[in-house]
C-alpha positions as CSV (number, residue, x, y, z in Angstrom):
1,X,0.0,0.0,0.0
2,X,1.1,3.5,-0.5
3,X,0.6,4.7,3.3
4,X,0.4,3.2,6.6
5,X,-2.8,2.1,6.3
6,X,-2.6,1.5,10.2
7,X,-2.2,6.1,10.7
8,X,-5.2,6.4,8.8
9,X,-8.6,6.6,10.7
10,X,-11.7,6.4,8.4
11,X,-15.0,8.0,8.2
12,X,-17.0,5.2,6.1
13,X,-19.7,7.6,4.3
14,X,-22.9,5.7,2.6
15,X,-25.6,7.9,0.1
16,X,-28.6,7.0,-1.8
17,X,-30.9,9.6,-3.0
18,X,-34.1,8.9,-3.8
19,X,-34.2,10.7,-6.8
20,X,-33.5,9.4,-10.2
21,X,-30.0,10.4,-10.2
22,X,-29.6,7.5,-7.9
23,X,-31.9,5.0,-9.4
24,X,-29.1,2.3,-10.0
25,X,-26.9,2.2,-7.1
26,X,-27.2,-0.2,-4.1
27,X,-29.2,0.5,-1.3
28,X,-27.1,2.2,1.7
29,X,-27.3,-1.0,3.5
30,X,-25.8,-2.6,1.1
31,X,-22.7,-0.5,0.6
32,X,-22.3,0.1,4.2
33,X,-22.0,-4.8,4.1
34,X,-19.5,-4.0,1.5
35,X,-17.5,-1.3,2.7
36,X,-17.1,-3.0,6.0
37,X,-16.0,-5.9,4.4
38,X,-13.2,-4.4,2.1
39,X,-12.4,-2.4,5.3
40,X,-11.5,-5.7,7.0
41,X,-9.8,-6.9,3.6
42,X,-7.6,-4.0,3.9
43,X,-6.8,-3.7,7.7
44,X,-8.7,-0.1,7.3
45,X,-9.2,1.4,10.8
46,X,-13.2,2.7,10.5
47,X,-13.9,5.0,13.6
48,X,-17.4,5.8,12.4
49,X,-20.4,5.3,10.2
50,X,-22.1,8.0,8.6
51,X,-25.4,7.0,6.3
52,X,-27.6,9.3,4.5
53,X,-30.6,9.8,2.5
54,X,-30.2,12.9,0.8
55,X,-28.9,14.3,-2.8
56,X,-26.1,15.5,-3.4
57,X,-27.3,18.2,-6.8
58,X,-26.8,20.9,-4.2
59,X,-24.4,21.8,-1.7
60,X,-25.2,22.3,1.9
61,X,-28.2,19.6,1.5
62,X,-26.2,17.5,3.5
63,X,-26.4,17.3,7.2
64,X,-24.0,14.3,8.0
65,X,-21.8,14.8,5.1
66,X,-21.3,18.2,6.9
67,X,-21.0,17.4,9.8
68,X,-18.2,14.3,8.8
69,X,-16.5,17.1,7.2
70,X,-16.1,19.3,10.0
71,X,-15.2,16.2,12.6
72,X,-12.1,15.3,9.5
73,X,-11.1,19.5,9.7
74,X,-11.1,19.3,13.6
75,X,-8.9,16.1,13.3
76,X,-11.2,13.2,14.5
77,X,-10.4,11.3,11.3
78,X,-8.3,11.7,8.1
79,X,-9.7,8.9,5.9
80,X,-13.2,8.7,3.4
81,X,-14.6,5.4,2.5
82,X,-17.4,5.3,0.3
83,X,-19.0,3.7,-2.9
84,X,-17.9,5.8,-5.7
85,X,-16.8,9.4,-5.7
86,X,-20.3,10.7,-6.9
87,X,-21.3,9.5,-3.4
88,X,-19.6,12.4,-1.4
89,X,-20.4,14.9,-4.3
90,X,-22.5,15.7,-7.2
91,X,-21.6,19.9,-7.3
92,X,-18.5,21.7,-7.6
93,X,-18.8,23.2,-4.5
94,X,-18.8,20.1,-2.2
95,X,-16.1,18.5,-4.7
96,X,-14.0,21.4,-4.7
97,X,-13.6,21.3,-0.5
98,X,-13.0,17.5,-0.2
99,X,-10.4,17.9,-3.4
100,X,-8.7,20.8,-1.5
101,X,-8.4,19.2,2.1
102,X,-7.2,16.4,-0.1
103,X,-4.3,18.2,-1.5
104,X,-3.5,20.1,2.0
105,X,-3.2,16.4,3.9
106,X,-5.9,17.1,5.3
107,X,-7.8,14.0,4.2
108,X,-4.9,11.6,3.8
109,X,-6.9,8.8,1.8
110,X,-10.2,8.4,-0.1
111,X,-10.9,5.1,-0.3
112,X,-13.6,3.6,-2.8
113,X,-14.6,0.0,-3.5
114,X,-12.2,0.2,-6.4
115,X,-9.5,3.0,-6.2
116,X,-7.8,5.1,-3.5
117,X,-7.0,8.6,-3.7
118,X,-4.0,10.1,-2.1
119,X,-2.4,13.7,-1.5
120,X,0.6,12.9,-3.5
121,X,-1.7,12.0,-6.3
122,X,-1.8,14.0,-9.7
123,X,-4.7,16.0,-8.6
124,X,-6.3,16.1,-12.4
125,X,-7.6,12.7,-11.9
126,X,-9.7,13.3,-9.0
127,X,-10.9,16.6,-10.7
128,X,-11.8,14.1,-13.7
129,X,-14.1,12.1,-12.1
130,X,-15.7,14.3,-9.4
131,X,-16.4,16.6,-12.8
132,X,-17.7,13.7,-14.2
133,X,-20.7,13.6,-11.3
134,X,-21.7,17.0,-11.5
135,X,-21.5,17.0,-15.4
136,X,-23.6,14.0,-14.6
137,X,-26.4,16.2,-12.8
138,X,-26.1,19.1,-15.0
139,X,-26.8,16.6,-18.5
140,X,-29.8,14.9,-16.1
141,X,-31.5,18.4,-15.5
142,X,-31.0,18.9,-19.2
143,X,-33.0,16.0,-20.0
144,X,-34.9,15.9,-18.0
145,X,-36.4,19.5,-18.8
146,X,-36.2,18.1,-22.5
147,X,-38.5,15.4,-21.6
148,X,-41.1,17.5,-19.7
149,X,-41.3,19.8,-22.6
150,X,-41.7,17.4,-25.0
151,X,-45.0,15.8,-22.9
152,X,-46.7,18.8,-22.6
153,X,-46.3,19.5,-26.5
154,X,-48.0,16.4,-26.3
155,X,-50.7,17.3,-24.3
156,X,-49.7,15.6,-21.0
157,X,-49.5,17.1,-17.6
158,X,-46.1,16.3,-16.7
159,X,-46.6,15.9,-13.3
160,X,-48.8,14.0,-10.6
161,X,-52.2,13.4,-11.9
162,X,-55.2,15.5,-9.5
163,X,-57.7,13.4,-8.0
164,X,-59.8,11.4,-10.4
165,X,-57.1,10.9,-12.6
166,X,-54.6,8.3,-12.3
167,X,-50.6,8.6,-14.1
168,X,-50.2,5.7,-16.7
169,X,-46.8,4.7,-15.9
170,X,-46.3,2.6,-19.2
171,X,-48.0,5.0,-21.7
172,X,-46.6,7.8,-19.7
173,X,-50.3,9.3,-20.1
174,X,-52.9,10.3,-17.9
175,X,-56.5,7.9,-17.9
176,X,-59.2,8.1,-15.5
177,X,-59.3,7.4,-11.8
178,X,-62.3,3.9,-12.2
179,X,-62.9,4.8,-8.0
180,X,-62.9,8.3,-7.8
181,X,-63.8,10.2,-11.3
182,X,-67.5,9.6,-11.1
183,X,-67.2,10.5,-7.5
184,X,-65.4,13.8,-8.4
185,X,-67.5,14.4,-10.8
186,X,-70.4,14.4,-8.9
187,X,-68.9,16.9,-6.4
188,X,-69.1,19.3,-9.6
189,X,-72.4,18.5,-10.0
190,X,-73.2,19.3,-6.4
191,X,-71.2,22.2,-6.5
192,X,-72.9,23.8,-9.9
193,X,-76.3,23.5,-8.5
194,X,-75.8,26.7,-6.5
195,X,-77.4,25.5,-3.6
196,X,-74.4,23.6,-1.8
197,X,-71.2,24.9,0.1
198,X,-68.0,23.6,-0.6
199,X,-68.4,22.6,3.8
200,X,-71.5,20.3,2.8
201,X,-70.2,19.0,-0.5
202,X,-67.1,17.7,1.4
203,X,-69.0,16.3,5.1
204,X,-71.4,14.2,2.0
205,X,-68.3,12.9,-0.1
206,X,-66.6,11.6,2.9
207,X,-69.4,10.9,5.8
208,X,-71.9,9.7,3.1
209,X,-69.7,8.1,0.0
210,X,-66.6,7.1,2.2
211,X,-64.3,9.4,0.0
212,X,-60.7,8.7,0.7
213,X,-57.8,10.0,-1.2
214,X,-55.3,7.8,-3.1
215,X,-53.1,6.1,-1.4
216,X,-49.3,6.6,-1.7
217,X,-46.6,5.7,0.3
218,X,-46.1,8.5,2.4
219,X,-49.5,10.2,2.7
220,X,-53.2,9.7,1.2
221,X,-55.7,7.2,2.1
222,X,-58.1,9.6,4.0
223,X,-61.0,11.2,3.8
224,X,-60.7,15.0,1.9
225,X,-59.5,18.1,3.6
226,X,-61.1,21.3,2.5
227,X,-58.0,22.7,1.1
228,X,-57.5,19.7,-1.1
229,X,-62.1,19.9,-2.5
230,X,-61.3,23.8,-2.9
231,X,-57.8,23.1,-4.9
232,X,-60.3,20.6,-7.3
233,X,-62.6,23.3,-8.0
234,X,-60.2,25.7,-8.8
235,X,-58.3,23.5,-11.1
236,X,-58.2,24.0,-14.8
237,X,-57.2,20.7,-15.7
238,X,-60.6,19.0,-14.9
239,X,-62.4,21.3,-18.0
240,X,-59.3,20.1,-20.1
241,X,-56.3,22.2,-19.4
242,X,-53.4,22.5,-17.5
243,X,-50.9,25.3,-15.6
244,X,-47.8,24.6,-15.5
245,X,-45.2,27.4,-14.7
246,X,-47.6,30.2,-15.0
247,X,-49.3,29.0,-18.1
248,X,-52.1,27.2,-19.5
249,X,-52.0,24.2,-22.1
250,X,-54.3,21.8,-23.5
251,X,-54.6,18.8,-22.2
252,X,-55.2,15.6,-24.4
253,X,-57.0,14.0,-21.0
254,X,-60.5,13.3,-21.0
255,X,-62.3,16.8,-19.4
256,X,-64.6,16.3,-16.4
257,X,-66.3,19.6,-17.0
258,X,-66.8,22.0,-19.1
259,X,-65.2,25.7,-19.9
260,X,-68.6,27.0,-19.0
261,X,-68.9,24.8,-16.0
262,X,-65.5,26.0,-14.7
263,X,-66.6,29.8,-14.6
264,X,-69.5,29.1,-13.3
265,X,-68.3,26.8,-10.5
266,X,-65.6,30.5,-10.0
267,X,-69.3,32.3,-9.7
268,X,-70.1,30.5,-7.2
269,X,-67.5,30.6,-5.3
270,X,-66.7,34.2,-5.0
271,X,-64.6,34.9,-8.3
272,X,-65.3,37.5,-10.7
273,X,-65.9,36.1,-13.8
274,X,-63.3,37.3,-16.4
275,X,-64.7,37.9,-20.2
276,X,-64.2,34.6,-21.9
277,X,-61.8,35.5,-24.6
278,X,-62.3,34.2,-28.2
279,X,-59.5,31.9,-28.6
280,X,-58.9,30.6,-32.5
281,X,-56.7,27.3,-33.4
282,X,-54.8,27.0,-36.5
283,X,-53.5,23.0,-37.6
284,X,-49.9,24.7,-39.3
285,X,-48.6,27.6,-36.9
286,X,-45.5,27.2,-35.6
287,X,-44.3,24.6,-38.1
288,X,-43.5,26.8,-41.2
289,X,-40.9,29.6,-41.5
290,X,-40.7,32.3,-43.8
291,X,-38.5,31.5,-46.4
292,X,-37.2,35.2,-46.5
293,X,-36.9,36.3,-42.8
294,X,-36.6,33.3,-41.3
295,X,-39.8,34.1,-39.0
296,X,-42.5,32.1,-37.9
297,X,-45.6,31.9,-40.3
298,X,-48.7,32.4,-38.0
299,X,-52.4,32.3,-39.0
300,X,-55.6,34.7,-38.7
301,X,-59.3,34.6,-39.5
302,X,-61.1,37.3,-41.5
303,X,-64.9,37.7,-42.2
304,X,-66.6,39.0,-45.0
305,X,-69.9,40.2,-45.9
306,X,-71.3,38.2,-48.7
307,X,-74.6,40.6,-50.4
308,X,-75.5,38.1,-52.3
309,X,-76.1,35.3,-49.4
310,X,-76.6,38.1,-47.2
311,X,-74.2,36.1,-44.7
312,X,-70.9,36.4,-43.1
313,X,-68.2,34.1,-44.7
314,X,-64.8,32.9,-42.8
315,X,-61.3,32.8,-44.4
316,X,-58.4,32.0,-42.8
317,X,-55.1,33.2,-43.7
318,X,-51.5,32.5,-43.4
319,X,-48.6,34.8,-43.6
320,X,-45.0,36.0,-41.6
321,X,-44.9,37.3,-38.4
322,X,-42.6,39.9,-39.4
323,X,-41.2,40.2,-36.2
324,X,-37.7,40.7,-37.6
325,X,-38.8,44.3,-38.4
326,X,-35.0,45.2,-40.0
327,X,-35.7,42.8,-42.5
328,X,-38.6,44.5,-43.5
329,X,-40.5,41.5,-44.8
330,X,-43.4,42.1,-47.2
331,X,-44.3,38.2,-48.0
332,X,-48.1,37.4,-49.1
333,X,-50.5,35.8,-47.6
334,X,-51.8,32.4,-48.5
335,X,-55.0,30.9,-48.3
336,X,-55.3,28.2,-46.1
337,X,-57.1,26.2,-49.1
338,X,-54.2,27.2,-50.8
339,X,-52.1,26.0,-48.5
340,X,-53.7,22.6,-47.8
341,X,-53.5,21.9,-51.6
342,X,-49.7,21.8,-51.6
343,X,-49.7,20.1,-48.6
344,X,-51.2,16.8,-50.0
345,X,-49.5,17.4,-53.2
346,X,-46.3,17.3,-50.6
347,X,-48.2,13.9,-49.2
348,X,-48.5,12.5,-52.8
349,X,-45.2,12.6,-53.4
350,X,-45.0,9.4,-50.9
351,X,-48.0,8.2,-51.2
352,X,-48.2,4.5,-51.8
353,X,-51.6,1.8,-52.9
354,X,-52.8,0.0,-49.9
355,X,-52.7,-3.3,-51.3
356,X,-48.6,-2.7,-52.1
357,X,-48.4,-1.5,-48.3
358,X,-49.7,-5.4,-47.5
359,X,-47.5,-6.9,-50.1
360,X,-44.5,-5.3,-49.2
361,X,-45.1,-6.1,-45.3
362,X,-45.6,-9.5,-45.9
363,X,-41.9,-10.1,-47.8
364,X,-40.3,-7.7,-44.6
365,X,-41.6,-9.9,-42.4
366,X,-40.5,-13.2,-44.1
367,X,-37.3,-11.8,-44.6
368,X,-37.3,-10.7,-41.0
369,X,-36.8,-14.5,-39.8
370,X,-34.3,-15.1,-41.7
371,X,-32.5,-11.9,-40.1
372,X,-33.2,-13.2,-36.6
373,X,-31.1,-16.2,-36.8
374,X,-28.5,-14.6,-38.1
375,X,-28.6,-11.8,-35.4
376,X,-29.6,-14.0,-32.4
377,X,-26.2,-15.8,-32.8
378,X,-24.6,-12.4,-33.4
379,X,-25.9,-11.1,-30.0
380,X,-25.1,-14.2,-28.4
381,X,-21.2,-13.9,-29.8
382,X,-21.3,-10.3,-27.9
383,X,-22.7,-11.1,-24.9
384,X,-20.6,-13.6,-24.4
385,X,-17.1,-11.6,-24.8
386,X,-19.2,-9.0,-22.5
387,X,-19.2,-11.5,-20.5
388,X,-15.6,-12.4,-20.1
389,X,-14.6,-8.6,-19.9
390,X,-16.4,-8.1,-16.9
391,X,-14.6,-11.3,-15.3
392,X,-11.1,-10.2,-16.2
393,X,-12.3,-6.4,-14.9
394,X,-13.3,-7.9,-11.8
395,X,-10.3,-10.0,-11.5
396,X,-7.8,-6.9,-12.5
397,X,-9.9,-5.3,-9.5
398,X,-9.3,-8.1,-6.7
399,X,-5.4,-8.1,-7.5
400,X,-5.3,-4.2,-7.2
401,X,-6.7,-4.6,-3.7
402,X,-3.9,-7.4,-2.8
403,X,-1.4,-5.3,-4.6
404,X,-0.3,-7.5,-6.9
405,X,-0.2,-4.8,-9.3
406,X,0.6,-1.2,-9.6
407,X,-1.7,1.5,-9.3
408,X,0.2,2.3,-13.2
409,X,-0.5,-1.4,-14.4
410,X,-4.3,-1.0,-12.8
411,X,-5.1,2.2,-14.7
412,X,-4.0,1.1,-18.0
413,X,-5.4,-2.2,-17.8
414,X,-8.8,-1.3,-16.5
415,X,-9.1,1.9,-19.2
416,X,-8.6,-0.7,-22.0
417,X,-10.8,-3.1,-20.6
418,X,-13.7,-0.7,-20.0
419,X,-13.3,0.8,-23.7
420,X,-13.8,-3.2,-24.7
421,X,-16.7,-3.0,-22.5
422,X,-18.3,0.3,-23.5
423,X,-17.9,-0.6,-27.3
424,X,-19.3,-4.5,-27.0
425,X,-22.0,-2.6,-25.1
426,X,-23.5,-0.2,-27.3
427,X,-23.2,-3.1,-30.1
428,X,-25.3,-5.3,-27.8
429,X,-27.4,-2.2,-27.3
430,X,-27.6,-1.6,-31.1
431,X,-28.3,-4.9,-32.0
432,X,-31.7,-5.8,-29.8
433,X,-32.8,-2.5,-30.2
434,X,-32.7,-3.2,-34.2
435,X,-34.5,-6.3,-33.6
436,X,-37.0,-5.2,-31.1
437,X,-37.7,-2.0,-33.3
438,X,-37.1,-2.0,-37.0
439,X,-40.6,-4.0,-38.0
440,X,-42.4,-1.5,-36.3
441,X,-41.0,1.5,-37.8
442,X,-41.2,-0.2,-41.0
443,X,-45.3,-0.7,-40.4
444,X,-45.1,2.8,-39.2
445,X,-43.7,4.0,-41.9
446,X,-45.7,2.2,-44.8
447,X,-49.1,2.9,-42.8
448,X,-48.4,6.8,-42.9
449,X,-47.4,6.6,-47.1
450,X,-50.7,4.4,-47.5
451,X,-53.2,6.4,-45.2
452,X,-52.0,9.9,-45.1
453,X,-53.1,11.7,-47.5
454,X,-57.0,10.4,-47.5
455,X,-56.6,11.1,-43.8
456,X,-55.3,14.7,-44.1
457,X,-58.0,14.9,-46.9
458,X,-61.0,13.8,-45.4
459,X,-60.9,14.8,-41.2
460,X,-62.1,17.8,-40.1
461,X,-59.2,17.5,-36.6
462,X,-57.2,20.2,-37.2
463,X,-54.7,18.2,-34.9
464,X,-54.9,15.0,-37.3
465,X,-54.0,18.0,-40.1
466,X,-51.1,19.0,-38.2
467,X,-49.5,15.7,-36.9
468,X,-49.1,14.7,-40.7
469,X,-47.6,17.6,-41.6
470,X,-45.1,17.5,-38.9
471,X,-44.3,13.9,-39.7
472,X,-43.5,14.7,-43.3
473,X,-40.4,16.6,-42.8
474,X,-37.6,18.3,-41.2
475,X,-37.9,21.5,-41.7
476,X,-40.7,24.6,-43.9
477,X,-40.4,27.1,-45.4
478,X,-43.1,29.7,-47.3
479,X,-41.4,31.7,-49.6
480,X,-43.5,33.7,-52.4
481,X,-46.9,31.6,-51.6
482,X,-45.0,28.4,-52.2
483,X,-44.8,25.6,-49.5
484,X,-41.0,23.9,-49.4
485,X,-40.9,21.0,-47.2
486,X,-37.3,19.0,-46.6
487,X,-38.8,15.8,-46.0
488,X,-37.9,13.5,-43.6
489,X,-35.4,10.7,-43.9
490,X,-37.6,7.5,-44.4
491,X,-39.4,9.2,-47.1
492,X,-37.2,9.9,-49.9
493,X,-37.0,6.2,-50.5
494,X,-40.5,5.9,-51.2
495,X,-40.7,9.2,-53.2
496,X,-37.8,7.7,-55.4
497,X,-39.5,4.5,-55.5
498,X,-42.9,6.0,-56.7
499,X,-41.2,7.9,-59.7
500,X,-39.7,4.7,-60.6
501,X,-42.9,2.6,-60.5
502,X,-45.0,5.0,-61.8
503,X,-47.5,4.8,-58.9
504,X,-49.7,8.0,-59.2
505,X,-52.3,9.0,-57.0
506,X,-55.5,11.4,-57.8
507,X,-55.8,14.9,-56.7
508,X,-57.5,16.7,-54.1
509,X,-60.9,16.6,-53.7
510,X,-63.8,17.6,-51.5
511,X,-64.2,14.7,-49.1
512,X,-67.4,14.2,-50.2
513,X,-66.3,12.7,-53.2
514,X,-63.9,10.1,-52.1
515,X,-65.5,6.7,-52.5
516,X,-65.0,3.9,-50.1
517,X,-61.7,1.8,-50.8
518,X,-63.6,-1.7,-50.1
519,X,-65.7,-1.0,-53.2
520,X,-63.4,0.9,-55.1
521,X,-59.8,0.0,-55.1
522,X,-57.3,2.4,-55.2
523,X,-55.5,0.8,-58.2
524,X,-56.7,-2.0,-60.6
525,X,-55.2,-6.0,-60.8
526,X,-53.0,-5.5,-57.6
527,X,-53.1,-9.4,-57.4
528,X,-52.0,-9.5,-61.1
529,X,-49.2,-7.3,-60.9
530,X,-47.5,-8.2,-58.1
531,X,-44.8,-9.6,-59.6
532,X,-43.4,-6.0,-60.8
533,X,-42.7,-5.5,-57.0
534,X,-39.8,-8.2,-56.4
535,X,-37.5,-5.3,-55.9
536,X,-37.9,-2.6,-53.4
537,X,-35.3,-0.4,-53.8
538,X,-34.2,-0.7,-57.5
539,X,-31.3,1.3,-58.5
């Protein structure tokens, strides 16, 4: 060993968080079994335990790890053993004092279940790693907001579902609550007939229907507090919305009320109503740029007077936001019929017959279980020499500890070892992924060329409208009226291989024109022809 082992009294420090930074390393009690036992391995001298369940994000969070510090400045130990290094520290500030009373000889040794860091030690390496932690938490938060965002674009709450709702942990969506939403939803109902305080609603829900709140494991699984019915009525989410950070989204959850309902519920319960403002939604804004500014093309709706119907008639219009005013935009507008016809004349452009989509499916899928021999003794290859990696890391690992080797000969050995690992692991990765994955784009893929335009063509959901236009490409532009869409990866092979086989598809038309497709097929002889298909990507 590189000191006296036998000078050096430790502080043996155990931390699990409950939070997902933490959601793969072993329970405290666990490492506190292990660390004892290496401590005994190595003749370490362990003059106290110190276990807590806290994170380590922010500094000062920490009570015990504070208070271990200040015992190791006042001189009642001069040894760490822990886990890992991102158990004493996941933010600069906490790393940067242990790494400093390290370098003073203050702390004499940091001892982890793999590696021991000394004073004498280049201190770059301990800077590495602790970096590593808090780089760790910084790249969490990152994705973590990145994920949020993304599920309320989607139309989820992205947090705890109120009562009569329950989370869907699989679907990461948000279904109905089978015991409580009808039992919500009749406090509503109690509460909109005017003639029933929020007091009486909640003595009947819990003295007369038993109402108690969902059960979690820290708290719920009583009756209703008045705080929690009044929080219920004053929440948007149960007409269909939801606040989050100040403002309001629609939700894709199934509403309990109605807009109308909501107010009226604020009536009665002391609010001034505020003027319901005429909100209007638009199935392209925020897709499309302007070709010339680089602004985003919003949307607005105009009426005019018609004498001869004597009636009001609605156009909707889209054109730049101008809001780069030095650039002094002057774009036209364009109709939103305009619009939608070079939208599905986009959509043609991948459009495929329905009876090919089936035809082609049924050769992937044949030709899929071919593929999964082949890759099944592939994976198995890899998982094996994963396998054997780990052994010879864990065996590098135990002759460290007896000191067979040198701290030199353990560094180099274990960095090539864990590159072996890292790269046999994202080929393992890669290669069930593939075979878990790739039929189901391909389905995905083939339904949206087969389906998407009559779909676009024929619904009246403005979000239907706008989720096929975001899946056609990467990026729009609207430059001089003209729609340019750089189309998404997947696609160009089918536009190449419609040129090619001459598919064509008809025009736009009013949807009330478009005939059924079981008594009118899209194209003639598909049965006959087939054999033009054999090749699905000719050159």
């Amino acid at each position: 060993m590189n000191q006296n082992e036998n000078s050096i009294r430790y502080f043996l420090y155990a931390r699990k968080s409950s939070e997902s930074e933490d959601r793969q390393v072993q329970s405290v009690e666990d490492q506190v079994n292990r660390l004892n036992k290496l401590a005994q391995e190595l003749g370490l001298d362990v003059v106290k335990v110190f276990t807590e369940a806290k994170s380590a994000k922010q500094p000062n969070n920490r009570p015990l790890f504070d208070d271990m510090i200040n015992r190791i400045e006042k001189g009642d130990a001069n040894g760490i053993l822990c886990w890992q290094i991102n158990r004493l520290s996941r933010n600069p500030v906490d790393s940067g004092t242990i790494n400093w009373l390290l370098q003073k000889g203050v702390i004499q040794s940091i001892q982890t279940i793999d590696k021991q860091y000394l004073p004498e030690d280049n201190v770059l390496m301990f800077s590495v790693e602790s970096g590593m932690a808090n780089q760790f938490i910084l790249d969490l938060r990152k994705n973590t907001i990145r994920g949020l965002e993304g599920k309320i674009e989607r139309g989820w709450y992205p947090c705890k579902a109120p009562q009569g709702y329950l989370n869907n942990v699989v679907s990461k969506t948000i279904n109905k609550d089978p015991d409580r939403f009808d039992l919500i939803k009749k406090m509503w109902d109690l509460m909109l007939t005017g003639s029933n305080q929020v007091s009486k609603i909640l003595d009947i829900a819990n003295k007369d229907w038993g109402y108690l709140t969902p059960k979690t494991k820290r708290a719920g699984g009583k009756p209703m507090s008045s705080s929690e019915l009044y929080r219920i009525f004053n929440d948007p989410f149960y007409y269909g919305y939801f606040s989050y950070k100040g403002r309001l989204y629609k939700g894709r959850h199934e509403p309990m009320i109605t807009i109308d309902e909501f107010e009226r519920a604020q009536e009665l319960l002391g609010k001034k109503r505020k003027t319901k403002q005429k909100t209007r939604t638009f199935s392209f804004t925020g897709i499309i740029k302007c070709g010339y500014c680089g602004c985003l093309i919003t949307a607005e709706e105009k009426h005019k007077y018609i004498k001869t119907t004597k009636k009001y008639a609605k156009y909707v219009y889209y054109r730049c936001t101008r809001r780069k005013r030095e650039m002094h935009c002057k774009q036209p507008t364009v109709k939103l019929k305009d619009l939608e016809v070079q939208i599905v004349n986009e959509i043609e452009k991948y459009t495929i017959p329905e009876d090919f989509k089936d035809w082609a499916l049924d050769v992937i899928k044949k030709k899929n279980g071919e593929e999964i021999k082949s890759r099944s003794k592939a994976y198995e290859m890899l998982n094996k020499n994963y396998k054997e990696l780990q052994r010879q890391l864990d065996n590098l690992t135990k002759m460290r500890l007896k000191e067979l080797i040198s701290d030199e000969e353990f560094i180099k050995e274990r960095k090539d070892l864990q590159t072996k690992i890292t790269n046999i692991r994202e080929k393992l990765s890669h290669n069930q992924d593939r075979g878990q994955n790739w039929i189901d784009l391909v389905e995905r893929a083939f339904n949206f060329a087969a389906y998407a335009r009559e779909k676009f063509v024929t619904t009246n959901d403005l979000q239907v409208k706008r989720e096929i236009l975001s899946a056609l490409g990467q990026s729009y532009t609207l430059t001089d009226g003209k729609l340019s869409i750089e189309p998404i990866e997947w696609l160009v092979p089918i536009s190449n291989f419609n040129k090619k086989a001459g598919f064509e598809t008809s025009r736009l038309e009013p949807a009330e024109k478009l005939v059924n497709k079981a008594q009118t097929p899209l194209w003639g002889g598909a049965s006959a022809q087939r054999g033009g298909y054999r090749d699905l990507n000719p050159s």
